[in-house]
C-alpha positions in Angstrom: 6.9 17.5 -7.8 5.8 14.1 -6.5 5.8 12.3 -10.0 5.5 8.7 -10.8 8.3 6.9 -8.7 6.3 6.8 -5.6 3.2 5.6 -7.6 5.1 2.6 -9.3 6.7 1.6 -5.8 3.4 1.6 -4.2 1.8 -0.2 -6.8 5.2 -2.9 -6.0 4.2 -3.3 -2.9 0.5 -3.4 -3.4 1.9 -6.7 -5.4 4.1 -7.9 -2.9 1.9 -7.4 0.2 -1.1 -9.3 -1.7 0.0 -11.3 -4.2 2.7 -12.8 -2.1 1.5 -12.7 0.6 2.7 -14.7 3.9 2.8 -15.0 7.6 4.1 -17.0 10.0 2.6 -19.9 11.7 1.9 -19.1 15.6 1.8 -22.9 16.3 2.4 -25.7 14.9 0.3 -27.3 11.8 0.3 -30.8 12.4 -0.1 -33.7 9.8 -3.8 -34.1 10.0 -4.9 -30.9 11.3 -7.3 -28.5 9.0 -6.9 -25.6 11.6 -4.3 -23.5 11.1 -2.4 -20.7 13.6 -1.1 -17.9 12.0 0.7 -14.6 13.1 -2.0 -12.0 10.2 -4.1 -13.5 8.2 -5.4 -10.0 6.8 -3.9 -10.5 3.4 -5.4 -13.8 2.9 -9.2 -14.8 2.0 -10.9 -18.2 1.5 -10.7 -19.8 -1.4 -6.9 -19.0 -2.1 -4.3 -21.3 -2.8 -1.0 -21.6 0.2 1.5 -23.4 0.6 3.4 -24.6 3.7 7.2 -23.8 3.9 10.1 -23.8 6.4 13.6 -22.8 6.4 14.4 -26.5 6.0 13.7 -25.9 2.3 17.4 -25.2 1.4 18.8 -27.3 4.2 19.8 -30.9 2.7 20.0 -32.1 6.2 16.1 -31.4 6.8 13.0 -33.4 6.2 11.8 -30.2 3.9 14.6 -30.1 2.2 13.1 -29.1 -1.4 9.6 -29.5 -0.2 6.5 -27.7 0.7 2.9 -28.2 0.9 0.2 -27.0 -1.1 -3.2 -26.0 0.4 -6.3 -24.5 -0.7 -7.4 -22.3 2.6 -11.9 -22.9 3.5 -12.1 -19.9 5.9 -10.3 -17.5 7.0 -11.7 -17.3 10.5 -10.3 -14.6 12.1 -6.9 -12.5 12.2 -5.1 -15.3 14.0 -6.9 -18.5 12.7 -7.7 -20.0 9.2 -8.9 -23.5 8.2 -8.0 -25.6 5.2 -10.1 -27.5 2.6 -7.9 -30.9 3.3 -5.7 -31.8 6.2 -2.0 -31.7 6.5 -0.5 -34.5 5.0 3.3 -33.9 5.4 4.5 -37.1 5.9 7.2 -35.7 8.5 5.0 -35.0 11.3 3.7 -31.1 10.3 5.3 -27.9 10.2 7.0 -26.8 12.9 7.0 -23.3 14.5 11.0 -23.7 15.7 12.2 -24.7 12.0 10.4 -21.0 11.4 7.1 -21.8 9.6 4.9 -20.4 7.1 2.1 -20.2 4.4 2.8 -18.3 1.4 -0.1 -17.8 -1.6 -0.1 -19.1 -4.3 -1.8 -19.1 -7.8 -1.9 -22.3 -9.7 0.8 -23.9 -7.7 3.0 -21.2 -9.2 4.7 -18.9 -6.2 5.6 -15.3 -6.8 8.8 -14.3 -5.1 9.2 -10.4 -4.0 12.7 -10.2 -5.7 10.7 -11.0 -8.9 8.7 -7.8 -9.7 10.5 -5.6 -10.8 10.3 -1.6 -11.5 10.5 -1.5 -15.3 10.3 -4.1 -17.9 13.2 -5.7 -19.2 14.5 -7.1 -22.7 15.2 -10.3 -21.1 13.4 -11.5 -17.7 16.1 -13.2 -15.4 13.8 -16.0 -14.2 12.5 -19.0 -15.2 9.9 -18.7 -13.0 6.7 -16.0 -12.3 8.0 -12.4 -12.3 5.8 -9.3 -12.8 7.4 -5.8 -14.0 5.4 -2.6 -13.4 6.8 -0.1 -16.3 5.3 3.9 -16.5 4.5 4.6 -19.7 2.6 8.3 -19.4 1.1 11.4 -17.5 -1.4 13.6 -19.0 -3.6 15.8 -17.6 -6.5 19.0 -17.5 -7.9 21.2 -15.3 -10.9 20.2 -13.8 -11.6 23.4 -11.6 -9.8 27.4 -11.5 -8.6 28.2 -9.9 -5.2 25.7 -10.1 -7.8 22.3 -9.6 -5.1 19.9 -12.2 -6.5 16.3 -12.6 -3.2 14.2 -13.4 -3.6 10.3 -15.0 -0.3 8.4 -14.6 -1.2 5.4 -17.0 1.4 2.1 -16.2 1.8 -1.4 -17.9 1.6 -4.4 -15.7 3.8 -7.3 -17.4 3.3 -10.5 -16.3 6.0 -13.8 -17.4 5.4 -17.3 -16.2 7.2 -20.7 -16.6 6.6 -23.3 -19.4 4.0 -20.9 -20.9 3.6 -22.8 -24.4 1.6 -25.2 -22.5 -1.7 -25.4 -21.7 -1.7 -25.4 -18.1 1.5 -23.0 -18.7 -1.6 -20.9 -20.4 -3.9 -21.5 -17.2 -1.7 -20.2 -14.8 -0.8 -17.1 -16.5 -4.6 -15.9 -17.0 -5.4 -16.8 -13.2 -2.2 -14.6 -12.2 -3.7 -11.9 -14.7 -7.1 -12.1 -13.5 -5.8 -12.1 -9.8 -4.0 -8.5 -10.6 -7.2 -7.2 -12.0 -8.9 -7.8 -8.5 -6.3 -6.4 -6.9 -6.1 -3.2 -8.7 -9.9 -2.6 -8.9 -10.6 -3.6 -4.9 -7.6 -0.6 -4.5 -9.0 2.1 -6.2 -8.0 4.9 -4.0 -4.4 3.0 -3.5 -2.0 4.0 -0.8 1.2 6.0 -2.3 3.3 7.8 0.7 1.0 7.3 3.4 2.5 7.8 6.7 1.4 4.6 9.2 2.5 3.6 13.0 0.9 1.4 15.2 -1.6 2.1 18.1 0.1 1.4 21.2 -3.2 1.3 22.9 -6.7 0.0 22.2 -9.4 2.7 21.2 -12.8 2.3 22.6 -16.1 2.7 20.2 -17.0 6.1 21.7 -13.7 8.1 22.1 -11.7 9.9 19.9 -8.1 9.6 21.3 -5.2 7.4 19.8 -1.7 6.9 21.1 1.2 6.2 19.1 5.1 6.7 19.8 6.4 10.0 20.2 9.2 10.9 17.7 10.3 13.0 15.2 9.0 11.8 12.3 5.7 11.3 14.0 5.4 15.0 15.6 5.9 16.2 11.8 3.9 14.2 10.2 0.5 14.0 12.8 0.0 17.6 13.4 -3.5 19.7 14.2 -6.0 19.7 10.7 -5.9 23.9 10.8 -2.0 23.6 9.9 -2.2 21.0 6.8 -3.5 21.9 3.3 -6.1 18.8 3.5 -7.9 18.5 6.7 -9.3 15.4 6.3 -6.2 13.3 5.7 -6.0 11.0 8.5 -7.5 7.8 9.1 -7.6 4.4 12.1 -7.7 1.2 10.6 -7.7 -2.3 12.5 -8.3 -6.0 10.5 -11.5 -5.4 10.9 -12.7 -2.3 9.9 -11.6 1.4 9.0 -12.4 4.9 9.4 -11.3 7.5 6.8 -11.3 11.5 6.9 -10.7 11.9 10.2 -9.8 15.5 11.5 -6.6 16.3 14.3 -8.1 18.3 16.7 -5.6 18.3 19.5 -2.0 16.8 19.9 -0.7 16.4 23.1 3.4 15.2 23.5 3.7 15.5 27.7 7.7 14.0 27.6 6.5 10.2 28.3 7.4 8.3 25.1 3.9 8.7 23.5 1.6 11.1 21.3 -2.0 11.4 22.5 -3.8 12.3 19.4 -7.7 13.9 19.4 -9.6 12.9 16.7 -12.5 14.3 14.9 -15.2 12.6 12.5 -16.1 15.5 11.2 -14.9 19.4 11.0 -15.3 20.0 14.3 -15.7 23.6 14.0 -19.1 22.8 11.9 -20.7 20.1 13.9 -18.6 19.8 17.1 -15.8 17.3 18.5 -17.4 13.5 17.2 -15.8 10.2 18.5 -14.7 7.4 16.3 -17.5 4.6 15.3 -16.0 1.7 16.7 -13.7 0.0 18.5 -10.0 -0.5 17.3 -7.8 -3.1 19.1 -4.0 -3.8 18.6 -3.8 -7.4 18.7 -5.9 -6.6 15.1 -3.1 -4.5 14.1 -4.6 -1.3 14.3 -2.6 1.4 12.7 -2.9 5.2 12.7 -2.3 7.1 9.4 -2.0 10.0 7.1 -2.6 10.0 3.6 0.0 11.0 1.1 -1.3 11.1 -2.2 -5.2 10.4 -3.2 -6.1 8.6 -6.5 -9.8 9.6 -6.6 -10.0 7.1 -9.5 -7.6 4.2 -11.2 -8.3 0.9 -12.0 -7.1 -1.4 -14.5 -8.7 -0.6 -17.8 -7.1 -3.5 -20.3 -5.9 -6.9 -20.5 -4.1 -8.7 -22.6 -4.2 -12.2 -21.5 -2.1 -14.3 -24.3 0.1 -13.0 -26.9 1.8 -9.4 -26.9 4.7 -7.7 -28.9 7.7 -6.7 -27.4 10.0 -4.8 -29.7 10.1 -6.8 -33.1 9.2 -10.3 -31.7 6.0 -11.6 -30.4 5.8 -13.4 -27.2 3.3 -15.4 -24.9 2.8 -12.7 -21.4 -0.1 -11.3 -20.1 -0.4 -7.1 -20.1 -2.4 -4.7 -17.7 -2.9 -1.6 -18.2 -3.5 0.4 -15.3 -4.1 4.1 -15.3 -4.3 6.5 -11.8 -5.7 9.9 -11.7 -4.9 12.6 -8.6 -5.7 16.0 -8.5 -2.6 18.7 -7.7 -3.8 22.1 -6.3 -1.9 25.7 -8.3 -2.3 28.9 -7.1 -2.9 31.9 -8.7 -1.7 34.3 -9.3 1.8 33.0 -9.9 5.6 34.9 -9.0 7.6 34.6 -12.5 10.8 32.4 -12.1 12.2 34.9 -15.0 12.3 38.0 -12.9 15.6 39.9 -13.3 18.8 40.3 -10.5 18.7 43.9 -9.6 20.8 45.0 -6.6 19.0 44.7 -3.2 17.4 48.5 -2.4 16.8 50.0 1.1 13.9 52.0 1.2 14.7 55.6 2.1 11.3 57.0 1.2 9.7 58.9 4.3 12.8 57.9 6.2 15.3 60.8 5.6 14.8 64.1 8.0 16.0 66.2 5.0 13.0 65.4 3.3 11.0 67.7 4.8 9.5 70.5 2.9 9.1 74.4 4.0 5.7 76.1 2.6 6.3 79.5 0.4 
């Protein structure tokens, strides 16, 4: 039984991966510059809120000591390149790519921190600052199809605490943080829980169908022909530009040099033939080569309560999201009973024995 630990942690790091989101600078940002250098910028869009930050910020010796920079980001340009609505004003020259660099968003100049969401909500939050708790509160479910097609809804609650919250812009930044998790949630409705991802160790033409990752144990279990695994289509190549879902295995090759060469299919193949991929996937875009775990063919976040919730017997300011996922687990019938009694193991003798041959009258 899967159950609802994997779906909580990938909903954590749904959180973590978006909501604080960061990557290193790639070259220096100086004071004065609006273009900006960065490692990824997939998890970032225009109109968001960074800051700038080095590992000077806890360094009493540095000029950053205690200090970063907020920015509001114009356009993210491409994966490596982003411009800003302002330029840099750090009044210490920029920030530097050897004092280990980075942008981090932000929401109303309010950072999350990954050590602050939590699994499960707590009677008292250890923080003074944001922190987010993902808590499981149900599973129901009914059969959608016979035979065995079980729809399952996990439904979770998405608590959200902030700093200084009795005041107004306390207030402010606790609705944007709520209304940011909404987006999230509805722009993942087929979220990601135990996928299995590796990189593409080679780029992939528009045209061909093969990918090549590194050959190891995990991956030779994992990526195996369609005909062997319950879902065919449960494979998919993504880059930070694009992605293409439902692809089929139809050949994996391992000849003993470090790599996988793995055929791919759009389509069945033995329906409409062998079909290349769409378009092109390159690895400086970080493409990635994966197989689903679990599929959500529906969730969303259904409810929010932006100011005032109860907790226990008290009544206290904190926004709550209710989020429900719904996946559909596959029974067969008929089913072996798990009562059936221990008799003593019984070798068959019938039509074995010579003396159980018969003379006529």
């Amino acid at each position: 039984m899967a159950g609802v630990v994997p779906v909580v942690l990938g909903m954590i790091d749904l959180i973590q991966k978006n909501l604080i989101a960061k990557t290193n600078l790639a070259s220096n940002a100086l004071t004065g510059e609006i273009l900006i250098n960065v490692e990824d910028s997939f998890h970032f869009s225009d109109g968001q809120e960074i800051i700038l930050i080095d590992y000077g910020y806890n360094d009493p010796l540095s000029p950053h000591y205690s200090r970063y920079e907020y920015a509001v980001i114009d356009k993210v340009i491409n994966t490596h390149y982003l411009t800003l609505t302002s330029p840099i004003v750090d009044p210490s020259g920029g920030w530097m790519v050897s004092n280990g660099s980075f942008i981090q968003k932000t929401i109303g100049h309010s950072p999350l921190y990954d050590d602050r969401v939590y699994y499960g909500d707590r009677e008292v939050i250890p923080t003074e600052e944001m922190a987010v708790t993902v808590e499981p509160n149900s599973l129901s479910n009914e059969w959608i199809y016979i035979h065995g097609g079980l729809s399952e809804e996990y439904r979770v609650s998405i608590m959200i605490y902030g700093k200084d919250i009795e005041t107004e812009q306390g207030m402010q930044i606790l609705n944007l943080y709520a209304d940011n998790m909404y987006e999230l949630f509805n722009r993942n409705i087929h979220m990601d829980v135990d996928n299995y991802s590796v990189p593409l160790l080679a780029n992939v033409a528009a045209g061909t169908n093969v990918v090549v990752v590194e050959d190891t144990p995990a991956a030779r279990k994992m990526f195996q022909l369609s005909s062997l695994i319950p879902n065919a289509d449960t494979y998919e190549v993504q880059d930070n530009i694009g992605i293409e879902i439902d692809l089929y295995v139809t050949n994996v090759s391992t000849p003993g040099d470090g790599n996988m060469y793995i055929t791919l299919s759009q389509n069945n193949p033995t329906l409409f033939g062998n079909q290349p991929l769409n378009r092109a996937y390159n690895t400086q875009e970080y493409a990635i080569f994966s197989r689903h775990g679990r599929y959500f063919y529906d969730s969303r976040i259904d409810n929010i309560e932006y100011g005032m919730v109860q907790k226990g017997s008290a009544f206290i300011r904190a926004a709550r999201l209710n989020w429900f996922g719904k996946q559909v687990t596959e029974y067969k019938f008929p089913q072996q009973s798990l009562r059936g009694e221990y008799f003593p193991e019984i070798t068959s003798s019938i039509g074995n024995s010579s003396s159980s041959s018969s003379s006529g009258p």
